[in-house]
C-alpha positions as CSV (number, residue, x, y, z in Angstrom):
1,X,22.5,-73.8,60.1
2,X,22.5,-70.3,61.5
3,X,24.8,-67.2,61.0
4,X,28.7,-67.4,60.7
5,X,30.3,-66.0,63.6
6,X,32.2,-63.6,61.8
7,X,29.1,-62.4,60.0
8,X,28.0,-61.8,63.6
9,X,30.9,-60.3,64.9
10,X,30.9,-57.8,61.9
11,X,27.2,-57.0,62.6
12,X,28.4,-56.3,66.5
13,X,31.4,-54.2,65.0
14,X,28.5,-52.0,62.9
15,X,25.7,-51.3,65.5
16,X,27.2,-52.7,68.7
17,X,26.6,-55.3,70.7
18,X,23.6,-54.3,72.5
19,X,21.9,-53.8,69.0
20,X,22.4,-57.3,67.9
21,X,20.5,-60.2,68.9
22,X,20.8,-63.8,69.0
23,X,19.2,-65.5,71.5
24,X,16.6,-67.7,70.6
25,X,14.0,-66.2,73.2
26,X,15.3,-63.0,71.9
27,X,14.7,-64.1,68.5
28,X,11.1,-65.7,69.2
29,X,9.2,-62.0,69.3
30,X,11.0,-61.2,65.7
31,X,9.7,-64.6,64.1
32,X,6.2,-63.8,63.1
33,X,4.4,-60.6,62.6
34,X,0.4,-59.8,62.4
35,X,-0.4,-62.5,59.9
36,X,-1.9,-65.8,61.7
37,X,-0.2,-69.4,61.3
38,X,3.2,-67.7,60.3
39,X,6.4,-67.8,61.7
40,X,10.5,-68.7,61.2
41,X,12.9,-68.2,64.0
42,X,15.5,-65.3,62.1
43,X,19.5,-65.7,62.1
44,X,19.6,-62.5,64.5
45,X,17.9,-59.4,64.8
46,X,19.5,-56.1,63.8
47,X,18.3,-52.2,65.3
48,X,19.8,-49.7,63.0
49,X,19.9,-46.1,63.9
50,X,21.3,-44.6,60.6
51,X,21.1,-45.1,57.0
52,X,25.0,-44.8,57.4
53,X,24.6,-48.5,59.6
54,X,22.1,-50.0,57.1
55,X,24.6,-48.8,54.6
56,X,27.1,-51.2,56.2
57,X,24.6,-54.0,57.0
58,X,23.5,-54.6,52.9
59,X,26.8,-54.4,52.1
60,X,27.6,-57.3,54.6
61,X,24.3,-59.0,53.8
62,X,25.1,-58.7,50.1
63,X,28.6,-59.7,50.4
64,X,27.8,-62.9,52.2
65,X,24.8,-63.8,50.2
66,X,22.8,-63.4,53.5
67,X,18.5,-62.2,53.4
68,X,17.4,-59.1,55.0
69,X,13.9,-58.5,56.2
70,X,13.1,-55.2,57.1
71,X,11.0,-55.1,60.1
72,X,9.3,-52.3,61.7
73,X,6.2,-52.8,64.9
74,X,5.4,-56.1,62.8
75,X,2.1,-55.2,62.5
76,X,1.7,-56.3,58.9
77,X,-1.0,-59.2,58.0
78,X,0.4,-61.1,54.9
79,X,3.3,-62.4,56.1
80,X,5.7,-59.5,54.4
81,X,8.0,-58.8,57.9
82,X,8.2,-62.5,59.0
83,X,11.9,-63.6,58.7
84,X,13.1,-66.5,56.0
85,X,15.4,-69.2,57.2
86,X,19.4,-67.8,58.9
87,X,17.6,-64.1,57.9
88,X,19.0,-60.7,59.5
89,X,15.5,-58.7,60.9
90,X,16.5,-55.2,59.9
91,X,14.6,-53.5,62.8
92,X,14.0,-49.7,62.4
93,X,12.0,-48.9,65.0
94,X,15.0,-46.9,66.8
95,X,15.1,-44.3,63.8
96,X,11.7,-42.6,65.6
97,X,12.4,-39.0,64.8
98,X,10.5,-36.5,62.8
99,X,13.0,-34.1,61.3
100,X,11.4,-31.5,60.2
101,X,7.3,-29.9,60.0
102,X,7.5,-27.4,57.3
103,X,4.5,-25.4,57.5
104,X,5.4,-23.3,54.4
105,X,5.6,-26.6,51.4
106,X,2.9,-28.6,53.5
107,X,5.7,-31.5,54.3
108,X,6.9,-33.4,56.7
109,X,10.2,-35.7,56.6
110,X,10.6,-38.0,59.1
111,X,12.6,-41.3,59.6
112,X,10.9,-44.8,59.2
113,X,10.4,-46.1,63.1
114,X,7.7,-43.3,63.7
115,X,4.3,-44.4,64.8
116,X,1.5,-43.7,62.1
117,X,-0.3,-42.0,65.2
118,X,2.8,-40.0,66.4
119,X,3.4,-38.6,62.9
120,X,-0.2,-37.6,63.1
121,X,-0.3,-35.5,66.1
122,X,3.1,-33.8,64.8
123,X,1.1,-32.5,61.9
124,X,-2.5,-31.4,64.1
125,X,-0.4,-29.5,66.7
126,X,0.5,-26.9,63.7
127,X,-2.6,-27.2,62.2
128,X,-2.0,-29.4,59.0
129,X,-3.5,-33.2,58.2
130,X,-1.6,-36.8,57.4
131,X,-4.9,-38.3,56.6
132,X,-4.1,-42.2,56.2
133,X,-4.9,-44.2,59.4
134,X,-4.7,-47.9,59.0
135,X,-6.0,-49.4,62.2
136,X,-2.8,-50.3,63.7
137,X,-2.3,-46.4,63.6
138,X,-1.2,-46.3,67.5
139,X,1.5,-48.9,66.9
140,X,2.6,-49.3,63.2
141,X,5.3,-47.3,61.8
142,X,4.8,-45.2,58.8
143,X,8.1,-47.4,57.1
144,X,5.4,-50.2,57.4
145,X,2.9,-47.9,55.9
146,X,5.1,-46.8,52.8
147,X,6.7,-50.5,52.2
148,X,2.8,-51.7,52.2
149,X,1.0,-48.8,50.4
150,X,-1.0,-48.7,53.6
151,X,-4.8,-47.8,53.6
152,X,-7.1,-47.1,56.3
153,X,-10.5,-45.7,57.2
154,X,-10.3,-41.9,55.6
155,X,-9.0,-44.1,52.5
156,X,-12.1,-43.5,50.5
157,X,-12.4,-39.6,50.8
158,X,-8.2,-38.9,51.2
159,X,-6.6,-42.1,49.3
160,X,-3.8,-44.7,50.9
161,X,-0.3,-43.6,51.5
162,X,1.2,-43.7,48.2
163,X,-1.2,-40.2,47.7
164,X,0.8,-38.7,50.1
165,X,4.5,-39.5,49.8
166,X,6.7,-36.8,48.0
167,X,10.2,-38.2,48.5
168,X,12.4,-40.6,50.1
169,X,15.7,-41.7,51.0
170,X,16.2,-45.4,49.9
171,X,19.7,-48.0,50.8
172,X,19.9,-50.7,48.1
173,X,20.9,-54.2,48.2
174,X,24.5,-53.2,47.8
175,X,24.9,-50.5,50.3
176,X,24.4,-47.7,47.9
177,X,21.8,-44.8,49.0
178,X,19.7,-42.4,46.6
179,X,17.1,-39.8,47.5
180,X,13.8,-40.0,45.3
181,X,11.3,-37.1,45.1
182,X,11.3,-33.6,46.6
183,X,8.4,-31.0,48.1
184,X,8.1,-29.5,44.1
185,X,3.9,-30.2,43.9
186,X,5.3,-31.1,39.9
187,X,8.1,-33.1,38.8
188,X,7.8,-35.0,36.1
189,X,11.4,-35.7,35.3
190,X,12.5,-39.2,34.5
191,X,10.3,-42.4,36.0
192,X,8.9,-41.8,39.2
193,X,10.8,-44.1,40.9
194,X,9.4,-43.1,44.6
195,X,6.5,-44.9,43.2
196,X,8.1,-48.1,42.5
197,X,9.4,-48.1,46.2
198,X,5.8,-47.3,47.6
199,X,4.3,-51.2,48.3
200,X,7.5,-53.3,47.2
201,X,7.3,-55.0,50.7
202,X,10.8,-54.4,51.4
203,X,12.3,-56.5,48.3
204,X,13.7,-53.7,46.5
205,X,15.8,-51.9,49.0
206,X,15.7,-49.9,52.4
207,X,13.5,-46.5,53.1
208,X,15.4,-44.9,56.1
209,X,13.8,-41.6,55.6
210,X,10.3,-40.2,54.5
211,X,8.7,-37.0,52.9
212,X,5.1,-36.8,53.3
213,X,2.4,-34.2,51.5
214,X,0.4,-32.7,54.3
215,X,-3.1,-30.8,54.4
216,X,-5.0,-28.3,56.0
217,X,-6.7,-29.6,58.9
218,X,-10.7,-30.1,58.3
219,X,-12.7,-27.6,60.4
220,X,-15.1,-29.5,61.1
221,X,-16.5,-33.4,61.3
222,X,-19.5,-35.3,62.0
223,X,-19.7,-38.9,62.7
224,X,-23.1,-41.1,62.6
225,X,-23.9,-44.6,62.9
226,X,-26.5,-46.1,61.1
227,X,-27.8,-49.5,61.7
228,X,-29.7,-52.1,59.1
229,X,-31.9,-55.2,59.4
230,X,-30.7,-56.4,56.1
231,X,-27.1,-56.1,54.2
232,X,-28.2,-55.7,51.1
233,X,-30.0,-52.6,52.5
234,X,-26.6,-51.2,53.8
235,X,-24.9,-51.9,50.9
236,X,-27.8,-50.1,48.7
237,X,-27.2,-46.9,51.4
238,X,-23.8,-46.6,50.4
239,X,-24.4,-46.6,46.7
240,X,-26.7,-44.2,47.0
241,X,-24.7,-41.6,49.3
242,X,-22.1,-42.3,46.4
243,X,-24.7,-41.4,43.5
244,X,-25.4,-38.4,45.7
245,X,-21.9,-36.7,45.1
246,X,-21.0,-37.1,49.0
247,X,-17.6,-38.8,49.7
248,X,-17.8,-39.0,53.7
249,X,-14.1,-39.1,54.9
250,X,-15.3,-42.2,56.5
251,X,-18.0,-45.0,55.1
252,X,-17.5,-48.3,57.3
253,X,-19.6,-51.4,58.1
254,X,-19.7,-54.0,60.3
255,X,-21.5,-56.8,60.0
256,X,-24.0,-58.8,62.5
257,X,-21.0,-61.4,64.5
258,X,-18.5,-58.1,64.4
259,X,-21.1,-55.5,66.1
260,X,-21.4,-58.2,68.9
261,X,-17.9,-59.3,69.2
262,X,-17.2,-55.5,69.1
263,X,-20.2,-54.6,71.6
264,X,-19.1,-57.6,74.1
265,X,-15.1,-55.9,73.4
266,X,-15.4,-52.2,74.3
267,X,-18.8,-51.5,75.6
268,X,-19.8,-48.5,73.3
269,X,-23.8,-49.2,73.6
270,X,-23.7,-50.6,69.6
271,X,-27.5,-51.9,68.7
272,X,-27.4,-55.3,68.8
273,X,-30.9,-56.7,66.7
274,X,-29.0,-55.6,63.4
275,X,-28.0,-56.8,60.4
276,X,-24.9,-54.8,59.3
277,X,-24.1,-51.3,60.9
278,X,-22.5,-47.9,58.6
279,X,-19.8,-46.0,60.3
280,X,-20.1,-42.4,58.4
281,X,-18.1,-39.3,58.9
282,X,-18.0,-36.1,56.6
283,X,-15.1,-33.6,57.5
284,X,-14.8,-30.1,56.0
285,X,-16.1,-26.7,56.3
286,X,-19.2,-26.2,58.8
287,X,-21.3,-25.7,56.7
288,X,-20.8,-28.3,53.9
289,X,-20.3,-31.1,56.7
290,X,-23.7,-29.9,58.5
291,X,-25.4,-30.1,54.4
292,X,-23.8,-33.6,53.6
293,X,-24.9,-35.4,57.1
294,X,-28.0,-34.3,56.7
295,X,-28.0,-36.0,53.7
296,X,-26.9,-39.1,54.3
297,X,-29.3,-39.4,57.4
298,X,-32.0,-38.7,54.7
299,X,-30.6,-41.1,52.4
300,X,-30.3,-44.0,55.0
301,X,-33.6,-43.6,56.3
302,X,-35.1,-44.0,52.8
303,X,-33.1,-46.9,52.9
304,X,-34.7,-48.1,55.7
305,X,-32.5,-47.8,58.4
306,X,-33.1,-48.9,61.8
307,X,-31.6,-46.4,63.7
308,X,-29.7,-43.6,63.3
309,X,-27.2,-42.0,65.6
310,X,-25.9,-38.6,65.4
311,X,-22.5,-38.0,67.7
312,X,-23.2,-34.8,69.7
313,X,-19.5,-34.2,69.9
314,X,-15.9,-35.0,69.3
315,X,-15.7,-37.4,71.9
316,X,-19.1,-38.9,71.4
317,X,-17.6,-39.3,67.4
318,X,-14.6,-40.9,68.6
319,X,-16.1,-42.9,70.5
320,X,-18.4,-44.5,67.7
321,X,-15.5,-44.5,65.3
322,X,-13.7,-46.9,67.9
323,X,-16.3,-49.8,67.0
324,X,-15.0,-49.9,63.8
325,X,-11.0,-49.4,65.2
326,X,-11.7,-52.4,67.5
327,X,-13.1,-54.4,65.3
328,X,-10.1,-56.9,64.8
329,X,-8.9,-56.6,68.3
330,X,-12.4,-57.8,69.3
331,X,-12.9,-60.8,66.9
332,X,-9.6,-61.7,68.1
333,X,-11.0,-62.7,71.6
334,X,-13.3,-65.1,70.0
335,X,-11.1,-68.0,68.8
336,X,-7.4,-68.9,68.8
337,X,-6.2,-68.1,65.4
338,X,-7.7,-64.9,63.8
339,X,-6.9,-64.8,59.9
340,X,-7.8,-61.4,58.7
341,X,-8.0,-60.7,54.7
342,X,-9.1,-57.8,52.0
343,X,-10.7,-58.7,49.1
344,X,-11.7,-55.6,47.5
345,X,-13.7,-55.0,44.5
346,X,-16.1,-52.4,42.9
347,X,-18.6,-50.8,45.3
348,X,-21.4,-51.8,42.7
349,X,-20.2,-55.8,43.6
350,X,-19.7,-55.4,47.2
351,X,-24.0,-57.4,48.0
352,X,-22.7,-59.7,45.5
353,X,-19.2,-60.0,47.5
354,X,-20.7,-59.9,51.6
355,X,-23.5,-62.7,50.3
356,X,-20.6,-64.6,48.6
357,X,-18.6,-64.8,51.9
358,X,-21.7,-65.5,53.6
359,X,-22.5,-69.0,51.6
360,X,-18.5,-70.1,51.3
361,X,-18.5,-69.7,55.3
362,X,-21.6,-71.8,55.1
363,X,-20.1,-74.2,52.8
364,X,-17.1,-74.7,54.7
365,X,-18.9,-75.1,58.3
366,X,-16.8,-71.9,59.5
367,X,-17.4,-68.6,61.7
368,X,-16.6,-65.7,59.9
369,X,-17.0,-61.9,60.8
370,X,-17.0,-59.5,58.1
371,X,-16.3,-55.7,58.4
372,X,-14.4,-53.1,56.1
373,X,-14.4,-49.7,54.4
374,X,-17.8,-50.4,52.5
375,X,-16.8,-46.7,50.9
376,X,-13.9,-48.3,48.6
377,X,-15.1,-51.9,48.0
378,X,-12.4,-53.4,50.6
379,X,-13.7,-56.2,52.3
380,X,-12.3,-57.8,55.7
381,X,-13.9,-61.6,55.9
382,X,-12.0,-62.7,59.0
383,X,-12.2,-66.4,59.9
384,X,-12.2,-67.6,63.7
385,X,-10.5,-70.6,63.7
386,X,-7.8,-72.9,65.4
387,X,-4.4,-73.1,64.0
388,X,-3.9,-76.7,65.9
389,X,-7.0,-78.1,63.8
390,X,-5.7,-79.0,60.7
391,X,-8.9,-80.0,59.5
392,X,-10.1,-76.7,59.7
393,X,-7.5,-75.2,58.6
394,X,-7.8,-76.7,55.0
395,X,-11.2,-75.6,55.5
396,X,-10.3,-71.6,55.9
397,X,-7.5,-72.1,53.2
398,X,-10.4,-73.7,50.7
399,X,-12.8,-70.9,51.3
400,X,-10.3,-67.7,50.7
401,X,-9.3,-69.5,47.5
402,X,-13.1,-69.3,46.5
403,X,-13.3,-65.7,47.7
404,X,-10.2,-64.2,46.0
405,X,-11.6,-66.3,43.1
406,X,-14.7,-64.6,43.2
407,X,-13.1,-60.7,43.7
408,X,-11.0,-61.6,40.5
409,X,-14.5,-62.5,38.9
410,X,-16.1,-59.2,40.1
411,X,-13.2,-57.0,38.5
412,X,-11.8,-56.5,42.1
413,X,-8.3,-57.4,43.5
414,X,-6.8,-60.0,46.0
415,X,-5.6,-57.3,48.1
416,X,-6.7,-53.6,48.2
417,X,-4.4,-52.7,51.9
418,X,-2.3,-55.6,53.1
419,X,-0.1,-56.3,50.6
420,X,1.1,-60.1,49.9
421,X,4.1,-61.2,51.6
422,X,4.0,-64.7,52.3
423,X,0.1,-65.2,52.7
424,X,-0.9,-64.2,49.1
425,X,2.0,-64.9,46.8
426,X,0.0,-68.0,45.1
427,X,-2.9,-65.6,44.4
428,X,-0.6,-63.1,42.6
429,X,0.1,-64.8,39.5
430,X,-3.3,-65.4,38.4
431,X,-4.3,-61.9,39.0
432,X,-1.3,-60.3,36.8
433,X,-0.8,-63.0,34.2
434,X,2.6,-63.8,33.1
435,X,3.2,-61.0,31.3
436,X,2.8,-58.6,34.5
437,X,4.2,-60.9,36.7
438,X,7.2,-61.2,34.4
439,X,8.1,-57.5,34.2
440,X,7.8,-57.8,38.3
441,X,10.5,-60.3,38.0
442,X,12.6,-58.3,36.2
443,X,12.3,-54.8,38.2
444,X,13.7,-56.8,41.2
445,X,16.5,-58.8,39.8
446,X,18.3,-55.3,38.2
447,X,18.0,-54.2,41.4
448,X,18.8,-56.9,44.3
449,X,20.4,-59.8,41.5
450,X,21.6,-61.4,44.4
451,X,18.0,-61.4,45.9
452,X,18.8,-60.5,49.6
453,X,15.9,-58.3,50.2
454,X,13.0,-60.1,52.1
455,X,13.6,-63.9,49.9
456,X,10.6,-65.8,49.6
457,X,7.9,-62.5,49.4
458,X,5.6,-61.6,46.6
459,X,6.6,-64.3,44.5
460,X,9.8,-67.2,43.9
C-alpha cells in the first residue's frame, strides 16, 4: 500500500529531502538486518540528526497510526531492526558524536550512531575503559548495544551493557522526551526506569543520547590459547579456572568445524588436530595477571591440554583474540545462509549443552559450528545452510526448537546477547509463562497504546 504522500512530504518538511528515502533500491539495504532468512521492504527510510527531528517524526508516526523501527548499522541477529510492512526506518547513524569524556565522574555521554569501537578508543586515549565488545564492535552502534542489552567477549569478567549505562535521554511514542539517570554512583529514587529502556528492542520509545560508567584502564593483559582433544575436557578446564577464583576478562571456545573455518578465514596458525580450542585473557595489575595465567596454564594442562600458547605481546594477543572475533565472519564463507543463535545456560550444563547440539545436528543431517563465551554459559550453535532449500530449512527450524527446549530444561535462557526481535518471539512465551509475559504486555501498551514502536517484535 505504501506511505501517504503527505505523510512523505511532512517527513521531507522535518529532515529534508536528502534524509528521506523512497526508492525501492534505496529501500532494499534497510529491509533486513544481521539475522538470516529476514527481510520486508520499509515505507521509507528516515536519518535523524536530533532528538528535536525524532521529536517531530513520533508525533507524525503516532498521529497517523504509522510503525517506526529504529535502525542503527543493522547489525542485530534476531530480527529486532528489520522493518514491518509501510514502516518508517528511524536511522540514527548520523547522530555519531561523543559529547562529552569526563575524566572526573568516570562518564561518557554520547549520542546513539556511535560505533561500539569508536566509543572505545574515546575512553583509552584518556586512560579510562568501556569494557563491553560485542563482535560487531567495529561497526555496530552503541544505540544497538543499549536497545539489545548487548554482550560480548569481556562479558564474563565486566558484565553486558546494561552494567554500564548511567543515564539516558529517551523520545516516546508521542513525541515527548525525558532524561533517565545521572553520573550519581547512587540513586535510588523512584523505579529505575533507564533499566526498563536497556533491551526493549526499540518498542518502548527512542534513546537519542547515552551516559555510560567508565573504568580505569587495566595495566596489563595476557592472552593464551589452549587447545583440547576432547570437549568435555575444555569444558571441565573452564570449570575448574572458575572453582579457582580466577575470572579471566576473556574465556572463549571454539569448537573443531569453527577453528578450521576460522584457520582457512584469517590465517592465524590455529592447531588444527583439536577438539575444541579456549581463548583466555586475564587483565589487571602486573602482577596479579602474571599469578592468574600461570594458573590457568597449570590448570589446563592438568586437564590435559594439547597445547598451550602464551602471546609474547599485545600484538601477538590480538592477534589470537581475532580467531574468536572472526569466528562468524568465517563460518559465513561456508554456506549461503548462516543462522547464528545463543542459547545460554549455567556453566555447570554447558558438556551437557555442546553434546546436545552435537546429536540434534546429527539428528537433523545438518552442519553446525559451535563457538561462544564458554566463561558465561552462552553458546553460539550456528547452522550452515541454504535459505532456498526449504527442506532444510524445516530441518534448522526443528533442531533450534529442540535446543532452546533443552537450555529451558538446563535452567538456562533462549537468549543470553541477541535479544528476540522477530527470530525468537515464539520461544518467549514459554520461557516467561503468562504471568511474566502478561506484565510485558502491559509495560508497552501504557507507554506506545497505539503500538507504533517496532510492531510485530518480542511478542503480538
Amino acid at each position: 500500500m505504501g506511505l501517504k504522500k503527505q505523510v512523505l512530504e511532512a517527513l521531507i518538511t522535518l529532515v529534508g529531502d536528502g534524509n528521506v528515502l523512497t526508492r525501492r533500491e534505496d529501500l532494499i539495504p534497510y529491509s533486513f538486518d544481521g539475522t538470516a532468512a529476514l527481510k520486508q521492504l520499509p515505507g521509507c527510510v528516515v536519518f535523524a540528526s536530533s532528538t528535536e527531528e525524532i521529536a517531530s517524526i513520533l508525533k507524525l508516526a503516532n498521529a497517523n497510526k504509522i510503525g517506526v523501527v529504529t535502525r542503527g548499522s543493522g547489525t542485530g541477529l534476531s530480527g529486532g531492526s528489520v522493518p514491518s510492512l509501510d514502516a518508517i526506518v528511524l536511522c540514527t547513524v548520523k547522530m555519531d558524536s561523543i559529547l562529552e569524556v569526563d575524566e572526573k565522574n568516570l562518564t561518557l555521554l554520547t549520542e546513539p550512531g556511535v560505533t561500539t569501537l569508536k566509543l572505545s578508543q574515546a575512553a583509552e586515549a584518556v586512560g579510562l575503559f568501556y569494557p563491553p565488545d560485542p563482535g560487531s564492535m567495529k561497526i555496530s552502534t552503541i544505540g544497538g548495544n543499549v536497545a539489545e542489552n548487548s554482550g560480548g567477549l569481556r562479558g564474563l569478567k565486566y558484565g553486558v551493557t546494561r552494567n554500564y549505562v548511567m543515564g539516558m535521554e529517551v523520545v516516546l511514542p508521542q513525541g515527548e522526551v525525558m532524561w533517565l539517570g545521572n553520573k550519581c554512583v547512587k540513586d535510588v529514587a523512584g523505579y529505575s526506569l533507564k533499566d526498563l529502556f536497556v533491551g526493549s528492542e526499540g518498542t518502548l520509545g527512542v534513546i537519542t543520547k547515552i551516559l555510560l560508567r567508565l573504568i580505569p584502564l587495566p595495566a596489563a593483559k595476557k592472552t593464551m590459547v589452549a587447545t583440547f582433544a576432547e570437549m568435555d575436557r575444555a569444558a571441565e578446564a573452564v570449570s575448574a579456572i572458575i572453582a579457582a577464583k580466577i575470572i579471566p576478562c576473556t574465556l572463549e571456545f571454539l569448537d573443531r568445524t569453527t577453528i578450521h573455518c576460522v584457520e582457512d578465514f584469517a590465517k592465524i596458525g590455529l592447531p588444527l588436530d583439536c577438539e575444541a580450542l579456549l581463548l583466555m585473557e586475564t587483565d589487571g595489575h602486573p602482577a596479579v595477571v602474571a599469578e592468574e595465567a600461570e594458573e590457568m596454564e597449570r590448570i589446563c594442562q592438568e586437564q590435559g591440554c594439547v597445547e598451550l600458547r602464551v602471546a609474547k605481546d599485545a600484538a601477538e594477543g590480538d592477534k589470537l583474540a581475532s580467531a574468536r572475533r572472526s569466528a562468524f565472519s568465517a563460518l559465513a564463507r561456508m554456506a549461503p545462509t548462516t543462522i547464528l543463535e545463543d542459547a545460554t545456560v549455567p556453566r555447570s550444563e554447558l558438556a551437557t549443552m555442546i553434546r546436545f547440539v552435537d546429536q540434534v545436528a546429527k539428528k537433523y543431517a545438518l552442519k553446525i559450528g559451535t563457538f561462544g563465551h564458554m566463561g558465561d554459559g552462552n553458546l553460539h550453535p550456528t547452522f550452515l545452510t541454504d535459505e532456498r532449500n526449504t527442506d532444510e530449512i524445516h530441518r534448522v527450524e526443528e533442531a533450534f526448537k529442540e535446543i532452546f527446549d533443552e537450555a529451558i530444561r538446563l535452567g538456562g535462557t533462549i537468549t543470553g546477547e541477541h535479544g528476540i526481535g522477530l527470530a525468537k518471539k515464539s520461544f518467549l512465551p514459554s520461557f516467561l509463562g503468562e504471568v511474566q509475559l502478561d506484565v510485558l504486555r502491559k509495560l508497552r501498551a501504557v507507554l506506545d497504546p497505539a503500538g507504533i514502536l517496532n510492531p510485530g517484535k518480542m511478542f503480538d
